[in-house]
C-alpha positions as a Markdown table, in Angstrom:
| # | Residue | x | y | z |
|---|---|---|---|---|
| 1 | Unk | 86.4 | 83.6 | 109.4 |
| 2 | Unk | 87.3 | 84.4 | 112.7 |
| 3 | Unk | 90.1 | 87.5 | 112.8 |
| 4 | Unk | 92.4 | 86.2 | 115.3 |
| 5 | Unk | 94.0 | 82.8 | 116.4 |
| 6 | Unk | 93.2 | 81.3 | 119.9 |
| 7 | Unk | 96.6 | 81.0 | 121.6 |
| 8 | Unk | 96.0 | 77.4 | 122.7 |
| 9 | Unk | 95.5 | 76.4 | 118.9 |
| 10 | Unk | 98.7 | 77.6 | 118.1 |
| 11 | Unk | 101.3 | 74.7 | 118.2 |
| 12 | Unk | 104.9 | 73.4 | 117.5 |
| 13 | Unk | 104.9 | 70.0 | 116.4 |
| 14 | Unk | 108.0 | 68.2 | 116.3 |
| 15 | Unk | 108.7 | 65.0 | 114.0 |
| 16 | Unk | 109.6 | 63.0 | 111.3 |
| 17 | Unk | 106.6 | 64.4 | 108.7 |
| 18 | Unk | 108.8 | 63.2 | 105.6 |
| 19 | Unk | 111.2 | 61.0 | 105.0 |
| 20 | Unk | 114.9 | 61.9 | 105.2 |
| 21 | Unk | 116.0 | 59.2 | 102.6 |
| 22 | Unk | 117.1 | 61.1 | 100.0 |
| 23 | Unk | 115.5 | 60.7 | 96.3 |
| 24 | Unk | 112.2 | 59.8 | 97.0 |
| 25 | Unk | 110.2 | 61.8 | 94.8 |
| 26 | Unk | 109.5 | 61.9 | 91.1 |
| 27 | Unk | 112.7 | 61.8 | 89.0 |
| 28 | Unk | 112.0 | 64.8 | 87.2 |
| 29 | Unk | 112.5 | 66.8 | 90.8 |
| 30 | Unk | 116.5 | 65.9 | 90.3 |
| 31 | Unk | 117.5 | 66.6 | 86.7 |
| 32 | Unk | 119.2 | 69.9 | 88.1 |
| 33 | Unk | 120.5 | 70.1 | 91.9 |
| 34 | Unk | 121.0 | 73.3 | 93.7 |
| 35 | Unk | 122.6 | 74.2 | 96.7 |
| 36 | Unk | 120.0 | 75.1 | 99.5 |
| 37 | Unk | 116.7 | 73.4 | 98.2 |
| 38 | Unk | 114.4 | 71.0 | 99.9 |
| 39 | Unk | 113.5 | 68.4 | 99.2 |
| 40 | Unk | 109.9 | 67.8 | 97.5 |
| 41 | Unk | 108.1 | 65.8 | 100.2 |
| 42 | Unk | 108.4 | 69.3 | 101.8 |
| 43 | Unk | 106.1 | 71.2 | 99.6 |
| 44 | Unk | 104.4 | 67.7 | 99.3 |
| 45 | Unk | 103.2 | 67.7 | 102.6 |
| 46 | Unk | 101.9 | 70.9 | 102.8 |
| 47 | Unk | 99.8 | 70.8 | 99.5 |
| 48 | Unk | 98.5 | 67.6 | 100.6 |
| 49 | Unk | 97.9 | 69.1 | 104.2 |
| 50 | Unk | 96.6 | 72.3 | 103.5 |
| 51 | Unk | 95.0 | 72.0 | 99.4 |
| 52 | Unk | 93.9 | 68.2 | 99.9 |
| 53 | Unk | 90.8 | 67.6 | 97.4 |
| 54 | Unk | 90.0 | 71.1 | 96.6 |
| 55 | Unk | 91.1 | 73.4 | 93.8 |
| 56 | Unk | 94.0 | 76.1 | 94.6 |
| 57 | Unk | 96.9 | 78.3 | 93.2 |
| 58 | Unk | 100.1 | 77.2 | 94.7 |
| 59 | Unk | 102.9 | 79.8 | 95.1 |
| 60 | Unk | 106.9 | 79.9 | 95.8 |
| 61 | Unk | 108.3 | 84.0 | 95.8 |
| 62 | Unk | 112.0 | 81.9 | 96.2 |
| 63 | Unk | 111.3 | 79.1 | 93.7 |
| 64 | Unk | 114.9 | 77.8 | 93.4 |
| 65 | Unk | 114.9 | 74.8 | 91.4 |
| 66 | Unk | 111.2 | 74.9 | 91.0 |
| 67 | Unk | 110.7 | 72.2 | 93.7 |
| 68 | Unk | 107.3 | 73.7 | 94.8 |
| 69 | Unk | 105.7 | 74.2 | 91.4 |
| 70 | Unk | 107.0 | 71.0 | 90.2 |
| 71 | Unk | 105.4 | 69.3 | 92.7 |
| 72 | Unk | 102.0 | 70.9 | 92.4 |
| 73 | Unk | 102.0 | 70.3 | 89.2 |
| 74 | Unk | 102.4 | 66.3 | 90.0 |
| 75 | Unk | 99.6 | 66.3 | 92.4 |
| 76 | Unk | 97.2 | 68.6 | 90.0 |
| 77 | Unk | 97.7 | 72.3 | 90.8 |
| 78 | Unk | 99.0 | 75.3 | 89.2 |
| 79 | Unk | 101.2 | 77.3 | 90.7 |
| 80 | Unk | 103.4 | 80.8 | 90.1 |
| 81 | Unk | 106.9 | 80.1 | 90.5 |
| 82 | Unk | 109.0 | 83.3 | 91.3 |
| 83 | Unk | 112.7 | 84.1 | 91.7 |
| 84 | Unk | 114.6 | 87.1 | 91.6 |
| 85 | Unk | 117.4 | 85.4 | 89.8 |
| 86 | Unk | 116.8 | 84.6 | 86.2 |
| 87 | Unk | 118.6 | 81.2 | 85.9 |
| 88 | Unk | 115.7 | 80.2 | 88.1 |
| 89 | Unk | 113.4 | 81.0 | 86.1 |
| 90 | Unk | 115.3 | 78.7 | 83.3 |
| 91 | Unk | 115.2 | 75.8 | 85.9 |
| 92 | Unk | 111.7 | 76.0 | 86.6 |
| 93 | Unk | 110.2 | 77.1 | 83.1 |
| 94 | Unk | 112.2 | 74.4 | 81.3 |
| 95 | Unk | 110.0 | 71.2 | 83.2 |
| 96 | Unk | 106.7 | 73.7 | 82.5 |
| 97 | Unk | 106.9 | 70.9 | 79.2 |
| 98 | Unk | 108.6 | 67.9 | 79.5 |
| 99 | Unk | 108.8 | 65.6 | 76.1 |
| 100 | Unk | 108.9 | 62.1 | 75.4 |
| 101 | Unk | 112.3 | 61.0 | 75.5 |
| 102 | Unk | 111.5 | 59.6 | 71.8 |
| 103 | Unk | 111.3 | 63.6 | 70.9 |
| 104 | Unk | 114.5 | 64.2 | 72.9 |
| 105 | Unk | 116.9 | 61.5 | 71.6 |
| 106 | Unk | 115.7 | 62.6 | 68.3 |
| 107 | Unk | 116.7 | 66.5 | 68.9 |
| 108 | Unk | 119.5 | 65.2 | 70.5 |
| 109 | Unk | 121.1 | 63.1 | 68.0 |
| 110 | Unk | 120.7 | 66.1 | 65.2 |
| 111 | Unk | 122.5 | 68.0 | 66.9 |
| 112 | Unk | 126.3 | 69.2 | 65.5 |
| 113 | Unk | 128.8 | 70.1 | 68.2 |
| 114 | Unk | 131.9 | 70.0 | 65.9 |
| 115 | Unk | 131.8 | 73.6 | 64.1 |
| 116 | Unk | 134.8 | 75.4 | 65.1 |
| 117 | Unk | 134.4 | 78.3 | 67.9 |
| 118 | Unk | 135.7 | 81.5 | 68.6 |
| 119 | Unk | 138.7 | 81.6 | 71.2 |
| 120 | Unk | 137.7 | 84.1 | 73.8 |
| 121 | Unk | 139.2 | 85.4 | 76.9 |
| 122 | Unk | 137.1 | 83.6 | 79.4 |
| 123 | Unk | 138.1 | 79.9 | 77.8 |
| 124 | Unk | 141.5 | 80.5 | 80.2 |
| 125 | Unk | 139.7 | 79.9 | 83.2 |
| 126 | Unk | 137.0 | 77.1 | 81.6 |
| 127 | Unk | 140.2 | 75.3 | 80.1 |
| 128 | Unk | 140.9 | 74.4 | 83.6 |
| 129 | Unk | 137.4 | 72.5 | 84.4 |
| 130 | Unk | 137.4 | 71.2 | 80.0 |
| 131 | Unk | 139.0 | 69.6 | 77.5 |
| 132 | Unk | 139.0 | 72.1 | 74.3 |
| 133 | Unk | 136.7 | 69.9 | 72.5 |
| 134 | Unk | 135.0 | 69.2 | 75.4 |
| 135 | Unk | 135.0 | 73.0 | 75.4 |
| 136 | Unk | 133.8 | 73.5 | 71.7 |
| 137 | Unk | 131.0 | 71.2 | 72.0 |
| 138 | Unk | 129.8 | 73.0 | 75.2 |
| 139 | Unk | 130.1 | 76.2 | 73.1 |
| 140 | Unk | 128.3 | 74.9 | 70.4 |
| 141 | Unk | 125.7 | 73.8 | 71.9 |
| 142 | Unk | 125.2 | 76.5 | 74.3 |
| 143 | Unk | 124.9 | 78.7 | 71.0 |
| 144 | Unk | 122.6 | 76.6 | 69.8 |
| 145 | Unk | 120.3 | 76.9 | 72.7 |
| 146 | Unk | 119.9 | 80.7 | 73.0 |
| 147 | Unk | 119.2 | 80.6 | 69.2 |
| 148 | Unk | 116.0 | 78.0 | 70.4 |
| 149 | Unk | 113.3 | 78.4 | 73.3 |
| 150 | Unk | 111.6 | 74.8 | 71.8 |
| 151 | Unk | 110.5 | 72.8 | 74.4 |
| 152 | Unk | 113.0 | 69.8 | 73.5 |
| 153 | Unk | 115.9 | 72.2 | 73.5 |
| 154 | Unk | 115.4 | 73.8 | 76.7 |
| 155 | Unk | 115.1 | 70.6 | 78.6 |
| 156 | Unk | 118.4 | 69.6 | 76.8 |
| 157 | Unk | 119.9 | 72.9 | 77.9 |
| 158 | Unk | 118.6 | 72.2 | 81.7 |
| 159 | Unk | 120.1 | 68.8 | 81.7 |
| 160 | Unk | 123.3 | 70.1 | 79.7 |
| 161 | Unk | 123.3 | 72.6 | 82.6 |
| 162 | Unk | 123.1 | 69.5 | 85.0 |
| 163 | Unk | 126.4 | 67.8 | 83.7 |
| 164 | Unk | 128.4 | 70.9 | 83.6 |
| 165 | Unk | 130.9 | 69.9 | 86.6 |
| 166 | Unk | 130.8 | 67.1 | 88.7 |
| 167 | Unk | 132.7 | 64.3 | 90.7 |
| 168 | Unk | 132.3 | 61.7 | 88.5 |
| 169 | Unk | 133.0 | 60.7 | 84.8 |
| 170 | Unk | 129.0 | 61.3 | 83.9 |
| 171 | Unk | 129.7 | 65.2 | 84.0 |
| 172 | Unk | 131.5 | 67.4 | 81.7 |
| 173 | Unk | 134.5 | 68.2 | 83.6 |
| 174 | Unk | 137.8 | 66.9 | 85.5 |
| 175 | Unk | 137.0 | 65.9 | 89.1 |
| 176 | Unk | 134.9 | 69.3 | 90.7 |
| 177 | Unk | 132.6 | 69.9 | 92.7 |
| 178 | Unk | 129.1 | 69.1 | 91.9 |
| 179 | Unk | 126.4 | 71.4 | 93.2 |
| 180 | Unk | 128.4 | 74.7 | 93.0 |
| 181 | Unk | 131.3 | 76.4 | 90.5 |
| 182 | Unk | 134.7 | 77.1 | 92.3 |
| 183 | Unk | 136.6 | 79.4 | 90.6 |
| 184 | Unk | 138.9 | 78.6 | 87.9 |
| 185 | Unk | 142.2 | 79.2 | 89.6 |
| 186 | Unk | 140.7 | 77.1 | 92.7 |
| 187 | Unk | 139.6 | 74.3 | 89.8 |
| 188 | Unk | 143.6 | 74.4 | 89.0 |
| 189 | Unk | 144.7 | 73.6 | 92.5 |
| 190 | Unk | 142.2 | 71.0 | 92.5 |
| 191 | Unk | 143.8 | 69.7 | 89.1 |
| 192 | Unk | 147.4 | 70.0 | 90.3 |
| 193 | Unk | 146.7 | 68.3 | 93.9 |
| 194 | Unk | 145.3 | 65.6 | 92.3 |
| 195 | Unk | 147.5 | 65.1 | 89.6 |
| 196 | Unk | 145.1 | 65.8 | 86.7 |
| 197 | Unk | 144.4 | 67.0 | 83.3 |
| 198 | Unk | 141.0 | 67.7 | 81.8 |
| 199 | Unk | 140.3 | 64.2 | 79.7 |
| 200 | Unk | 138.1 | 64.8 | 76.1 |
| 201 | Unk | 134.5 | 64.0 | 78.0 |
| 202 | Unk | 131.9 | 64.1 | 74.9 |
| 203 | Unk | 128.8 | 65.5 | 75.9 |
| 204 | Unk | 126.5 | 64.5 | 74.0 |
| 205 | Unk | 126.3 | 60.9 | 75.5 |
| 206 | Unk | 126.2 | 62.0 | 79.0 |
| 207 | Unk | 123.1 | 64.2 | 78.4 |
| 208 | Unk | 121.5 | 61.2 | 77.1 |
| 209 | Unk | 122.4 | 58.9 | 79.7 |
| 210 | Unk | 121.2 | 62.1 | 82.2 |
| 211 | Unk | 118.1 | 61.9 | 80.4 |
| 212 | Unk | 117.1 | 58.2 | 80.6 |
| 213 | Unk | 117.7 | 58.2 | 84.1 |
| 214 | Unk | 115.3 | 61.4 | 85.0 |
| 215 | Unk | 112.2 | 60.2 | 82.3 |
| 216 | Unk | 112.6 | 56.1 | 83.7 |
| 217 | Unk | 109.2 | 57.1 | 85.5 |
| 218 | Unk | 106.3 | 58.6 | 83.8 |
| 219 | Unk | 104.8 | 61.7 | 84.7 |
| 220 | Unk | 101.0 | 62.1 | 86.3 |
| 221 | Unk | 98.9 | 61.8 | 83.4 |
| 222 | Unk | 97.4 | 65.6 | 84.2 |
| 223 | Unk | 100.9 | 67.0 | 85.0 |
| 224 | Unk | 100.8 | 68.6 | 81.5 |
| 225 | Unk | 97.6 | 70.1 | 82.6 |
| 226 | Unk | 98.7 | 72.1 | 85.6 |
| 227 | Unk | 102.2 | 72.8 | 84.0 |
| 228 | Unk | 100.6 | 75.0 | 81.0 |
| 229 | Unk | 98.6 | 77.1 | 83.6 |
| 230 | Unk | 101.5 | 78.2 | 85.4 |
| 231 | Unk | 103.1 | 81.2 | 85.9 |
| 232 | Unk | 107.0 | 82.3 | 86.0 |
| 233 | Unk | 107.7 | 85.8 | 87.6 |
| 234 | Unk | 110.9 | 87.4 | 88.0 |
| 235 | Unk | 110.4 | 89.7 | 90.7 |
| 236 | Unk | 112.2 | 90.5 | 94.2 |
| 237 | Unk | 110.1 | 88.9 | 96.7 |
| 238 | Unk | 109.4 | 92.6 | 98.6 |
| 239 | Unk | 107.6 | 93.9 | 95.5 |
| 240 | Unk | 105.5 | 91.1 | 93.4 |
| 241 | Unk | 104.1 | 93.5 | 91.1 |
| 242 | Unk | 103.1 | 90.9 | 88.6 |
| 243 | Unk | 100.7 | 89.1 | 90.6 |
| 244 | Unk | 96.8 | 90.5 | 92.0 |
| 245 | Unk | 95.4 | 90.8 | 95.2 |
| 246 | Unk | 94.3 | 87.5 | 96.4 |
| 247 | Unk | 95.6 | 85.6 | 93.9 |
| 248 | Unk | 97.1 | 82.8 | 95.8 |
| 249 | Unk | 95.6 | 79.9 | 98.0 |
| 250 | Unk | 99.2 | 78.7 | 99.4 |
| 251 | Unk | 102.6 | 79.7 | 99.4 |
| 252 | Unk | 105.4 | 77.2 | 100.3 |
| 253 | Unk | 108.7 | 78.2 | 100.1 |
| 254 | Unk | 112.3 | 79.0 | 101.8 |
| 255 | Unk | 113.7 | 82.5 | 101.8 |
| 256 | Unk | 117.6 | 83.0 | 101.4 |
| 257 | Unk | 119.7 | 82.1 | 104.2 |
| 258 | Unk | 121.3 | 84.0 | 106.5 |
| 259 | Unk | 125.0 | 84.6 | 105.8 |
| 260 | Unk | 125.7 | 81.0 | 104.1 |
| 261 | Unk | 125.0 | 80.6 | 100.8 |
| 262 | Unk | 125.9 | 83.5 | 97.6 |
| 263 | Unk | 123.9 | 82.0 | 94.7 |
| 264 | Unk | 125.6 | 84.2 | 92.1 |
| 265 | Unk | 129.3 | 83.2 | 93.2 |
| 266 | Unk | 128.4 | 79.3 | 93.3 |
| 267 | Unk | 126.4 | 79.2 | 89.5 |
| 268 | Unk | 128.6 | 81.6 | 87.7 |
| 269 | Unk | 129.3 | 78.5 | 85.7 |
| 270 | Unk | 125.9 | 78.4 | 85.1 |
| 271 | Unk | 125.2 | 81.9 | 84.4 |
| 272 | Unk | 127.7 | 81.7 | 81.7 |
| 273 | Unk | 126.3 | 78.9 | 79.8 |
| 274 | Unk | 123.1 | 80.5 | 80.0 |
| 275 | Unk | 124.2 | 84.1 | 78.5 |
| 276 | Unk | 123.2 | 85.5 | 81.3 |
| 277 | Unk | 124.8 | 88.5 | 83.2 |
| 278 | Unk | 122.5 | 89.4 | 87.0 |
| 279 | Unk | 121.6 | 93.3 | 86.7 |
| 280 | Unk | 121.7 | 95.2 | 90.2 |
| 281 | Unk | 118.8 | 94.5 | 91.0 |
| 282 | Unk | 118.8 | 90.7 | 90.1 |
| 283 | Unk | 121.1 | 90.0 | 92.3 |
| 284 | Unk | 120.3 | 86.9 | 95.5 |
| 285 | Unk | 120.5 | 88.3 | 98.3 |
| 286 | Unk | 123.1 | 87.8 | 101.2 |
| 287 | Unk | 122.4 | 88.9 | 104.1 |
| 288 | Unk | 125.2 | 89.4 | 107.3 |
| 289 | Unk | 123.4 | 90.7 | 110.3 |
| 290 | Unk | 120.1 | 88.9 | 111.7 |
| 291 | Unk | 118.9 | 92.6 | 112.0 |
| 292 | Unk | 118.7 | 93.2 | 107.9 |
| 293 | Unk | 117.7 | 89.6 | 107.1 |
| 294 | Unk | 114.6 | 90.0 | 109.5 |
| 295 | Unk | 113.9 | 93.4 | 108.1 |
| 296 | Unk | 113.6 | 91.6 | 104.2 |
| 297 | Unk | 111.9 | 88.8 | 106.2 |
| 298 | Unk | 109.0 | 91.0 | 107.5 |
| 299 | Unk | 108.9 | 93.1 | 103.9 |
| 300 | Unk | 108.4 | 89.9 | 102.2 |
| 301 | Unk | 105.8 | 89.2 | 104.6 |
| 302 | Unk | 103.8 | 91.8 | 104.1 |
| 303 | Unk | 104.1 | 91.0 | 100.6 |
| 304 | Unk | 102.7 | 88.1 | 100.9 |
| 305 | Unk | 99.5 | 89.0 | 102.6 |
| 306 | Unk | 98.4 | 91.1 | 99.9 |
| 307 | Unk | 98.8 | 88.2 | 97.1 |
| 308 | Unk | 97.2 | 85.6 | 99.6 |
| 309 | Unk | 93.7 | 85.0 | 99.5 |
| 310 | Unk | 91.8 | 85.5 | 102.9 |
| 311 | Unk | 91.8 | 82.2 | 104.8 |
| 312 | Unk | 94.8 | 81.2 | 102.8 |
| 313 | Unk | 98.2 | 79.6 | 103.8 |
| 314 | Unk | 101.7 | 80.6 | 103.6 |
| 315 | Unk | 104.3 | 78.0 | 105.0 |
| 316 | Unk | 108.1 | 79.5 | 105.5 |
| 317 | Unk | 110.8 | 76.9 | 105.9 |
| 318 | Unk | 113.8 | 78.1 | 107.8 |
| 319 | Unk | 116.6 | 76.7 | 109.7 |
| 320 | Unk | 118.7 | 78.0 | 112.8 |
| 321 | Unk | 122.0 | 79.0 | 112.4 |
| 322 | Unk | 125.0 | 79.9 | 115.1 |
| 323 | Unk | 126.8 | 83.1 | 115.5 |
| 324 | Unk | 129.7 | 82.2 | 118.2 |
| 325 | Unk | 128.1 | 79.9 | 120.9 |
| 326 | Unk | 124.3 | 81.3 | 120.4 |
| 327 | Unk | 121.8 | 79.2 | 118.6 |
| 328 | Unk | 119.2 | 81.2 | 116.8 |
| 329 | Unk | 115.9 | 79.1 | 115.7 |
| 330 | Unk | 115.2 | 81.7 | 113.1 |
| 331 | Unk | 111.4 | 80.0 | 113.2 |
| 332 | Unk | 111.1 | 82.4 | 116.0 |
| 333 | Unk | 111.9 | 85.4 | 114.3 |
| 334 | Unk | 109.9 | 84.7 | 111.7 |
| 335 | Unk | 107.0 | 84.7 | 113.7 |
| 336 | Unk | 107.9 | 88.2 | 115.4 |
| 337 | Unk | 108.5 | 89.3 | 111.8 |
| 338 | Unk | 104.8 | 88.9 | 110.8 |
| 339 | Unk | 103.1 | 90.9 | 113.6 |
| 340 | Unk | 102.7 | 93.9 | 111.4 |
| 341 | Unk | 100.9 | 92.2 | 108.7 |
| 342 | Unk | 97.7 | 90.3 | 108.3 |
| 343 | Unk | 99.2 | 86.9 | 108.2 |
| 344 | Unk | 98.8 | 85.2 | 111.8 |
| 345 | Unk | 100.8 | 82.2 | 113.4 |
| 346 | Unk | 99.5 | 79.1 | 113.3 |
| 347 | Unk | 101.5 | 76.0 | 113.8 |
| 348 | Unk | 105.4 | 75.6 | 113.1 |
| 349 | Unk | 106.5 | 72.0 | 112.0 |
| 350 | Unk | 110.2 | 71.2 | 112.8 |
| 351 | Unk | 111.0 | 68.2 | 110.7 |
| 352 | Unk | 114.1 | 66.5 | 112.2 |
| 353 | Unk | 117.0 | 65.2 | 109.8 |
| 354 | Unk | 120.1 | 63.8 | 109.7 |
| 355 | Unk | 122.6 | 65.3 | 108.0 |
| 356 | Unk | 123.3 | 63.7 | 104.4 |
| 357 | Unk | 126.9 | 62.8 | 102.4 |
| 358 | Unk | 126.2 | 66.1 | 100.7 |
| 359 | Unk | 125.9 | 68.2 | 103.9 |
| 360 | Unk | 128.6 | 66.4 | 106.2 |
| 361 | Unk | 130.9 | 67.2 | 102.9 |
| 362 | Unk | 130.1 | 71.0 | 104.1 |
| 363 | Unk | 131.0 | 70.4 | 107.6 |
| 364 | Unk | 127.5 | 70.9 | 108.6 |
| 365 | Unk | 126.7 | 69.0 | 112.3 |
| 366 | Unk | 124.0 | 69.5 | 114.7 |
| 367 | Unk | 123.3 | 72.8 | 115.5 |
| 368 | Unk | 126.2 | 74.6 | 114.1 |
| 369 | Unk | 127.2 | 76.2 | 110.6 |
| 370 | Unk | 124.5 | 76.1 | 109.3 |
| 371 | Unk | 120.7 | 74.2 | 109.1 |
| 372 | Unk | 119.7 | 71.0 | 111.3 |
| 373 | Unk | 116.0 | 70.9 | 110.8 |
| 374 | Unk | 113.3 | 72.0 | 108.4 |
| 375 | Unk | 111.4 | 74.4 | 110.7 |
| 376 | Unk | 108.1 | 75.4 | 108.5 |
| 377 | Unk | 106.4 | 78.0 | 110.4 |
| 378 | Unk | 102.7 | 78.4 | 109.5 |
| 379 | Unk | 100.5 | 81.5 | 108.8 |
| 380 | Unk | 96.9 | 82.0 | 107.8 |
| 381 | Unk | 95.8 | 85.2 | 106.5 |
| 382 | Unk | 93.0 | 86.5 | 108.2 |
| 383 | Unk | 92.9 | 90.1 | 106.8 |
């Protein structure tokens, strides 16, 4: 292959490449949200752009929710999803088998929530998001699930994990928010603007009811396939020890952004249910000057090129973001960022969107606070 890229091949295309309607995909894409993912007509249209009708290794070093290798698992590829965070891992590898809703119902329904719990110092704070039996049955079952790492109970664990605060009666607690845990003394001023009390929500019912709704579409018959061929790392993105040289046909993912979002703060909910408590070095990344967050940019980078195969793809979604009255189209960066290493520019795609409920609820509006467009800026690796 030809070690360089002709600059009038390189372009930026501008468009609607996916939809903007919101649900679109496969069901089993929204048992779990998560602030900050795409949406999977992203990684969609790259696979099908860049891996249509041959064989390939699909790869996400920020997996998230597992958007990317769920998805390549739906259209017949396997894929490594990584994360430096461990409760992604738990999103992702929990859909790596996905069983009949038969199997779940069953596992569901033998369940017993009612065995008294140990009062502990944390249920202060949790008491103001729960009822206590609301409380002990979260408690029980989130024992039970640590005890098990069956398929049936780790999907009932990741939509447990779903239903665990919300705006609506469906989810576990009063009236919160749904896509990220506010603290417990902010979850009280909540409580006592509105006039509330947590109400005795059974959970058991709702997880069902979360259940039938994802499964209500079947699965590709060879997602099962792909799934068991994948592979869940949990490494920072600057050092992917656990994977070879030239290992990976495409990468399609979304690195942390810059100065908005601290995963650790908005899941601690999560975390807890899960047992789990983020060493050092596990720790998301936040990132408050555009000087540091290109320096991890171009690290990761570099990273990349040595886990790509030659020829291969990596597609990095980003957004812009403004600091005072200066726009930055951090698709722009990203490119600078990669001159050192052996990936080279190819195109950028800038997917225009309209904001949705979700976002507007974050007073996010064109061009400022945070992201307006899905700018996917593509490299090939021509080392």
């Amino acid at each position: 292959m030809n070690g360089t890229v002709r600059k009038k091949e390189r372009k930026i295309l501008t468009g609607e490449f996916w939809t903007s309607k919101q649900r679109q995909s496969h069901p089993i894409h929204y048992v779990v949200s998560y602030r900050a993912s795409f949406k999977p007509e992203l990684p969609a249209f790259f696979i099908g752009k860049y891996l249509a009708n041959r064989k390939g290794i699909v790869f996400d070093p920020f997996g998230g929710r597992g958007t990317t290798a769920v998805q390549a698992n739906l259209e017949g590829y396997a894929a490594i999803h990584n994360d430096i965070s461990p409760m992604s891992l738990f999103l992702a590898k929990s859909r790596q088998t996905v069983p009949s809703l038969e199997k779940l119902e069953k596992a569901l329904h033998a369940l017993d929530l009612s065995a008294k719990v140990k009062e502990e110092k944390e249920d202060e704070g949790l008491l103001h998001f729960y009822h206590k039996d609301t409380l002990k049955e979260i408690k029980n079952l989130k024992k039970i699930l640590s005890d098990s790492d069956s398929p049936e109970f780790q999907y009932l664990g990741l939509t447990a994990l779903s239903r665990l605060h919300g705006h609506s009666n469906g989810f576990f607690s009063v009236y919160s928010f749904p896509q990220i845990s506010i603290p417990p003394l902010a979850q009280k001023r909540n409580n006592e603007k509105r006039g509330v009390v947590p109400d005795y929500r059974e959970i058991k019912p709702r997880i069902l009811q979360k259940m039938r709704r994802d499964l209500k579409e079947s699965l590709t018959p060879f997602y099962h396939e792909f799934s068991f061929r994948n592979r869940y790392t949990n490494h920072s993105s600057l050092d992917l020890f656990g994977l070879e040289e030239n290992s990976v046909d495409l990468v399609v993912t979304s690195p942390p952004f810059l100065d908005k979002v601290n995963y650790e703060e908005d899941n601690w909910l999560r975390y807890w249910f899960l047992n789990i408590e983020l060493e050092k070095d596990q720790k998301p990344s936040i990132f408050a000057t555009l000087a540091g967050w290109c320096e991890f940019i171009q690290g990761t980078l570099a990273e990349l090129s040595r886990v790509v195969k030659p020829g291969g793809t990596v597609v990095m979604e980003v957004g812009e973001i403004r600091k005072g009255k200066t726009v930055f189209n951090l698709d722009e960066y990203v490119i600078k960022c990669a001159e050192s290493t052996g990936l080279v520019w190819e195109n950028t795609y800038i997917n225009d969107q309209k904001f949705t409920k979700l976002a507007n609820c974050w007073n996010v509006s064109n061009n400022e606070k945070g992201t307006n467009s899905n700018r996917c800026v593509v490299f090939r690796n021509l080392k």
